[in-house]
RODO-2510 file (C-alpha; in nm, 4 decimals, decimal comma):
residues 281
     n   res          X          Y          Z
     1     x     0,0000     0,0000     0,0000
     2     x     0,0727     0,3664    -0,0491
     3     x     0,2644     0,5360     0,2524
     4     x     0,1964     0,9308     0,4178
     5     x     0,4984     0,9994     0,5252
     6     x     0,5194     1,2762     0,8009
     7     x     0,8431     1,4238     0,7629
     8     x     1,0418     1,6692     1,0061
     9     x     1,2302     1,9908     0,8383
    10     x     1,4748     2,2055     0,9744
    11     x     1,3921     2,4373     1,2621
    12     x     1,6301     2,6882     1,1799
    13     x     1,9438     2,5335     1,0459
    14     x     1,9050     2,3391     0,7413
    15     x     2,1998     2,1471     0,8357
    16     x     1,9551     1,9493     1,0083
    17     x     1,7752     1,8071     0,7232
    18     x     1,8647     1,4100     0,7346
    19     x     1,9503     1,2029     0,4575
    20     x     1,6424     1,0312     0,4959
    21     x     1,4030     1,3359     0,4385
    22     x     1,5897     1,3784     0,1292
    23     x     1,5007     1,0504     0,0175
    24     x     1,1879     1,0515     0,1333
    25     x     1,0819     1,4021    -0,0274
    26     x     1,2622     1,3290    -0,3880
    27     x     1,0646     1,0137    -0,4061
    28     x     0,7058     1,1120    -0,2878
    29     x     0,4157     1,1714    -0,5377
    30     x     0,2912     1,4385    -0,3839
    31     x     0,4274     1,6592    -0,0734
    32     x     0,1993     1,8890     0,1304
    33     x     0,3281     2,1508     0,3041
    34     x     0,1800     2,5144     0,5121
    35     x     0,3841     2,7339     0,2381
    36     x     0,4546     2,5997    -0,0939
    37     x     0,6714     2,9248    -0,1193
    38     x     0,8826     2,8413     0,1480
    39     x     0,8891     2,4155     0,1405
    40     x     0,9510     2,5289    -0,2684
    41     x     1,2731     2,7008    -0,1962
    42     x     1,4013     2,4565     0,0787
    43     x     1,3470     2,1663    -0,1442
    44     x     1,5407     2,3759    -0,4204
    45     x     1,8213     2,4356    -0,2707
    46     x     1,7773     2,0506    -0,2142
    47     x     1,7668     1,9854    -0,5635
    48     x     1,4277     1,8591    -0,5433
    49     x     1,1887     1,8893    -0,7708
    50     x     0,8236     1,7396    -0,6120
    51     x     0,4858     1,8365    -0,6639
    52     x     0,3107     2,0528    -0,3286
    53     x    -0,0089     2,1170    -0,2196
    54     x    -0,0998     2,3685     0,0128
    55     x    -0,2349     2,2453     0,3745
    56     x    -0,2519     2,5214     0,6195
    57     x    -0,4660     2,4823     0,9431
    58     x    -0,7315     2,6328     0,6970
    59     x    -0,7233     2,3973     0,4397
    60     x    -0,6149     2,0775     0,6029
    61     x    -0,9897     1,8929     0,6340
    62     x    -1,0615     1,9964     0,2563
    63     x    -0,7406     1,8551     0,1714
    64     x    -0,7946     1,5235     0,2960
    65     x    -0,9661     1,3952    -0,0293
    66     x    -0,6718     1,4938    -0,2387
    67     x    -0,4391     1,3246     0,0363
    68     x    -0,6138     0,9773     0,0125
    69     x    -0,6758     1,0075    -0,4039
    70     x    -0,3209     1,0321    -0,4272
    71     x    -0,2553     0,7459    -0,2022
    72     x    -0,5320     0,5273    -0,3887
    73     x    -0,3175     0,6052    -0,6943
    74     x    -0,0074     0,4562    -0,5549
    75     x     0,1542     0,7942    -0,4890
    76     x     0,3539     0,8046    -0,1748
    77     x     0,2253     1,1466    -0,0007
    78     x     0,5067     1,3601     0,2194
    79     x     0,3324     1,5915     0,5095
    80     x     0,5717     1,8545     0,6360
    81     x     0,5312     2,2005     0,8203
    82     x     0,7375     2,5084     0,7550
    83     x     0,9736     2,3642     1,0598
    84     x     1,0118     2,0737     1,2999
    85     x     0,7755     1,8056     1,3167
    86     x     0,4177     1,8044     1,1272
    87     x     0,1458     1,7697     1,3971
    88     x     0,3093     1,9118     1,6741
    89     x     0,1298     2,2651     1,6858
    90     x     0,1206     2,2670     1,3159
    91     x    -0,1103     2,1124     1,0321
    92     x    -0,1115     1,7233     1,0203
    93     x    -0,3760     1,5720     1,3020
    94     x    -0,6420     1,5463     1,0796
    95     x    -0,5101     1,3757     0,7694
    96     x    -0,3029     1,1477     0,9936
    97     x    -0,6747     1,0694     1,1631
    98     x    -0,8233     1,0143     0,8028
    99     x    -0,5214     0,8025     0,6860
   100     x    -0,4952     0,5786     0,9336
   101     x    -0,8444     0,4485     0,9765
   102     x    -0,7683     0,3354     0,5920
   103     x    -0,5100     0,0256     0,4629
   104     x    -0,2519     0,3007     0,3982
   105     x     0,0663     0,3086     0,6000
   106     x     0,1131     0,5988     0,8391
   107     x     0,5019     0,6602     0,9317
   108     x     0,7534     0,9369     0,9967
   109     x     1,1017     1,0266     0,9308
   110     x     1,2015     1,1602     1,2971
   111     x     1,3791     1,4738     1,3223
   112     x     1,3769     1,8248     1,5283
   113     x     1,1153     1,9567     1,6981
   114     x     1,1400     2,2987     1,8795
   115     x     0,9654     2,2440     2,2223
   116     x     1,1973     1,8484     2,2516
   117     x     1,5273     2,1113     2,2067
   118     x     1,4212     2,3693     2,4451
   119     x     1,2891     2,0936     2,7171
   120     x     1,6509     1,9551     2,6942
   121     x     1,8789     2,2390     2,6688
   122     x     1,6454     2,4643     2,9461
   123     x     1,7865     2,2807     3,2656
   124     x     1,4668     2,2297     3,3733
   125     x     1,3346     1,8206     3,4940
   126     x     1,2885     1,6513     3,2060
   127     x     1,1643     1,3022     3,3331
   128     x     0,7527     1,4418     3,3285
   129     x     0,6764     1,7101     3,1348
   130     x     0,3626     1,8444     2,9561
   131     x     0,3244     2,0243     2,5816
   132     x     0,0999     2,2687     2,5994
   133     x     0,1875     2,4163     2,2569
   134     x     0,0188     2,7870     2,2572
   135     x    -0,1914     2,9356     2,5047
   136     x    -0,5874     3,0350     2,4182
   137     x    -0,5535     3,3964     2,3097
   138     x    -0,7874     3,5024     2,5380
   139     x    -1,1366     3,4775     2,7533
   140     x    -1,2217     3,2153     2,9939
   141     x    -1,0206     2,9458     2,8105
   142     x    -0,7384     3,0990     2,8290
   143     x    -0,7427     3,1976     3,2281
   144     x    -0,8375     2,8129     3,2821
   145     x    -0,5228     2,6889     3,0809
   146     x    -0,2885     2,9305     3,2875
   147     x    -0,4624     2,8781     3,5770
   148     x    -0,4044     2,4822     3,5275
   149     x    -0,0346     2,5829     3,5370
   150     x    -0,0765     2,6489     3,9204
   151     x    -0,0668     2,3132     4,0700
   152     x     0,1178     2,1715     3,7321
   153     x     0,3873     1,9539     3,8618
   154     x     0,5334     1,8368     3,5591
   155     x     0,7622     2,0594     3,3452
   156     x     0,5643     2,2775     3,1006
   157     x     0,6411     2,3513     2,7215
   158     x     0,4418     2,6012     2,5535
   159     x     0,4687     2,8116     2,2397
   160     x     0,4436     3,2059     2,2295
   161     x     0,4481     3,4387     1,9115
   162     x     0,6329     3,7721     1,9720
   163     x     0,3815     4,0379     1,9316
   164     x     0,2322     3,8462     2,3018
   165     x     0,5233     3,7204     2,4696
   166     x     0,5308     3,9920     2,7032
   167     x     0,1513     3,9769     2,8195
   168     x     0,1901     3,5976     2,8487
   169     x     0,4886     3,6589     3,0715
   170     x     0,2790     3,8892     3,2534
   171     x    -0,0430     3,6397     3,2972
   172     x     0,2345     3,3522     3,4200
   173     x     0,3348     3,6154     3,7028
   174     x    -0,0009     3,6927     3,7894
   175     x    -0,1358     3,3688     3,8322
   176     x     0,1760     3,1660     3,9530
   177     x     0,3586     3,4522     4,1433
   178     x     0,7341     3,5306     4,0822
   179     x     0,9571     3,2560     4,1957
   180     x     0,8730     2,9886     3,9562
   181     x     1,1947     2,8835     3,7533
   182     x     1,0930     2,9491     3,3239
   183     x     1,3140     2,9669     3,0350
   184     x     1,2505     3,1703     2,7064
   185     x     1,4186     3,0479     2,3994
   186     x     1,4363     3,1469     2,0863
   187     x     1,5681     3,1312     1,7188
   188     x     1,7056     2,7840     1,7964
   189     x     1,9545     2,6322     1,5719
   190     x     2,0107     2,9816     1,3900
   191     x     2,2832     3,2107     1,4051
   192     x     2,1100     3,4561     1,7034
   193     x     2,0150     3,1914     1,8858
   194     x     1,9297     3,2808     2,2548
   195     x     1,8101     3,0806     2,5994
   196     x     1,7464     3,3140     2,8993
   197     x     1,6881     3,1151     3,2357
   198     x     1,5526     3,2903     3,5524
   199     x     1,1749     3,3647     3,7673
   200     x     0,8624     3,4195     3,6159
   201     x     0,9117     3,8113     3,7711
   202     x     1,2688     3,8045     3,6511
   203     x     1,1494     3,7369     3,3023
   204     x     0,8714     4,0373     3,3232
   205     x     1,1383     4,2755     3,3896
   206     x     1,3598     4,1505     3,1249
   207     x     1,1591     4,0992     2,8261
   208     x     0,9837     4,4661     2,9351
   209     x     1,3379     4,6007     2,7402
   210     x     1,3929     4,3646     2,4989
   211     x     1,2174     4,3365     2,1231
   212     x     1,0644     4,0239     2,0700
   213     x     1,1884     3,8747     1,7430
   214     x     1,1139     3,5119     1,6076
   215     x     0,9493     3,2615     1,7639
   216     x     0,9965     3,1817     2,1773
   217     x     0,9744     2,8333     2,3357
   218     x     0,8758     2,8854     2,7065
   219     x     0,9635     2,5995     2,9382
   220     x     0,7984     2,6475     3,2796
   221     x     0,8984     2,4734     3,6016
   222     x     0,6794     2,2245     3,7674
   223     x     0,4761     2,3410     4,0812
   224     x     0,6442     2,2560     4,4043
   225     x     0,4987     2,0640     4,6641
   226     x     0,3610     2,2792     4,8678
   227     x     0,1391     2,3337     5,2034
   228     x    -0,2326     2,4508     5,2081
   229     x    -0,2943     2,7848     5,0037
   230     x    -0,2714     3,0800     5,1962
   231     x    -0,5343     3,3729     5,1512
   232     x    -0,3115     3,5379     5,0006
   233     x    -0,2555     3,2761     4,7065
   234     x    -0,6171     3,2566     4,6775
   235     x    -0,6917     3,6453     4,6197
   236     x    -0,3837     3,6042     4,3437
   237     x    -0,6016     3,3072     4,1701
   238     x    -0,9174     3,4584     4,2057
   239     x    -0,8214     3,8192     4,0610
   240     x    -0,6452     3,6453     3,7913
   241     x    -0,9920     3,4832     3,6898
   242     x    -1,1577     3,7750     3,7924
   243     x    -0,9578     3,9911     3,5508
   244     x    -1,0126     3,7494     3,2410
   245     x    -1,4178     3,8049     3,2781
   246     x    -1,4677     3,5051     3,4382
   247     x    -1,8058     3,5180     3,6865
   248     x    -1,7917     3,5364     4,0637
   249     x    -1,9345     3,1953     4,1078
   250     x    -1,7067     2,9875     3,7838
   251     x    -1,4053     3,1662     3,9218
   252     x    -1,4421     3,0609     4,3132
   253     x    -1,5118     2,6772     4,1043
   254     x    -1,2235     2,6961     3,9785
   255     x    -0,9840     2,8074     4,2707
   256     x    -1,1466     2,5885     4,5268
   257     x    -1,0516     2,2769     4,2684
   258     x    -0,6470     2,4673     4,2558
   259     x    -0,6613     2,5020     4,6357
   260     x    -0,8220     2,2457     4,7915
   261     x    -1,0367     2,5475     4,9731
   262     x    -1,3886     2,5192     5,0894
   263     x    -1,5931     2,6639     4,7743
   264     x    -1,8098     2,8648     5,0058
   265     x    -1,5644     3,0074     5,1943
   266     x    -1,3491     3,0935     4,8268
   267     x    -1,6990     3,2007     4,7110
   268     x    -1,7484     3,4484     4,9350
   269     x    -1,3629     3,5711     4,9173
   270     x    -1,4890     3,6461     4,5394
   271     x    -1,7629     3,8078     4,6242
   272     x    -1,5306     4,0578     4,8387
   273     x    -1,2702     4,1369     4,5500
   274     x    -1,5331     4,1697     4,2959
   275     x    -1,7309     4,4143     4,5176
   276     x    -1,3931     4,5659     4,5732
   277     x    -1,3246     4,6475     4,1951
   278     x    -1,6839     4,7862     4,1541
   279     x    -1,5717     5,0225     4,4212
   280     x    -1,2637     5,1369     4,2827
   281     x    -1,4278     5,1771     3,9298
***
């Protein structure tokens, strides 16, 4: 049977690109890629001449039919992203999904992946960790995600574009206060590569100065253990909720499951800091 072949690029440094992805991409039928402009000129300077379809996180469930025709034909199909590792954060899930409930083979030529090199190089344990690829931009989802991060014990990988590193930095202090260990890296494998280690408040003050550029890996210490919350880590949680439009009643939900607290008694703590900010508005 015909093969989809989910094939890792280059995250930076096309050094990287194995033997194997060479043979893999000059011998597929068909390769789909997020930017035939950009997977064009890589397999150029390859010397590879394939045929690419365009499957962007837009286009990826329309493209399925295309995927499996070609496959039916006895085309070998190629899946990459425009770096790393197709499926991690980028286009893939779905036609892997569709593939594999079919007699086609699914397999992969291994290769890098930005949040595996960042895990590894940040210091950070490395024995239990979680992906959490990007944060929800915003609303309730996205207070529940960071809030999740609170009691977290496992290291933490997540993604961040430029233009909102800073107020992600910012929501991490809020909600986790400044002492947690977190490494920012970025433009890994290039030439201005960079890895800054330090606190969640450290990184706040840093980044304040600094112009984001590229694209940041953020590895996040586990949560400690640690002894019942205090008030004062409650009032942090709950004004962190509070502050993403989350209601009185969903936020003291979700800090009583963080804390362990009594939901009435983290209820009615809610019901003080909301009445609070009315009176200060």
């Amino acid at each position: 049977m015909s093969r989809l072949v989910l094939v890792a690029t280059p995250i930076g440094n096309m050094s990287d690109v194995s033997p194997r992805a060479i043979q893999e991409l000059t011998a597929a039928g068909l390769v789909c890629c997020e930017d035939t402009r950009r997977t064009g000129m890589m397999l150029k300077n390859l010397g590879i001449d394939a045929k690419l379809m365009r499957v962007d996180e837009h286009t990826e469930h329309a493209s399925i039919p295309r995927v499996l025709d070609a496959l039916n034909e006895g085309r070998d199909v190629c899946l990459v992203t425009d770096a790393g590792t197709p499926g991690i954060s980028d286009p893939g899930e779905r036609i892997v999904r569709a593939v594999s409930q079919t007699a086609h083979v699914v397999t992969a030529v291994p290769g890098p992946a930005a949040f595996v090199m960042a895990l590894v190089i940040s210091g950070l344990p490395t024995e239990r960790f979680a992906f959490d690829g990007f944060l929800p931009r915003g609303g309730t989802e996205r207070a529940r995600s960071i809030a999740d991060l609170v009691r977290e014990r496992r290291t933490t990988v997540l993604y961040e574009a430029p233009h909102r590193l800073q107020r992600t930095l910012e929501d991490l202090y809020v909600a986790l206060g400044g002492r947690r260990r977190i490494v920012v890296a970025r433009e890994l494998t290039k030439i201005h590569e960079e890895v800054w280690r330090g606190t969640t408040a450290d990184a706040v003050t840093y980044f304040a100065g600094v112009e984001p550029k590229g694209e940041y890996v953020l590895v996040l210490e586990g949560a400690a253990d640690e002894p019942a919350a205090t008030l004062e880590d409650i009032d942090r949680l709950l004004l962190a909720e509070l502050a993403a439009g989350v209601s009185v009643r969903d936020a003291a939900t979700v800090v009583a499951d963080l804390t362990g607290a009594t939901k009435k008694t983290v209820y009615n703590r809610a019901l003080e800091l909301s009445k609070g900010d009315d009176e200060r508005t």
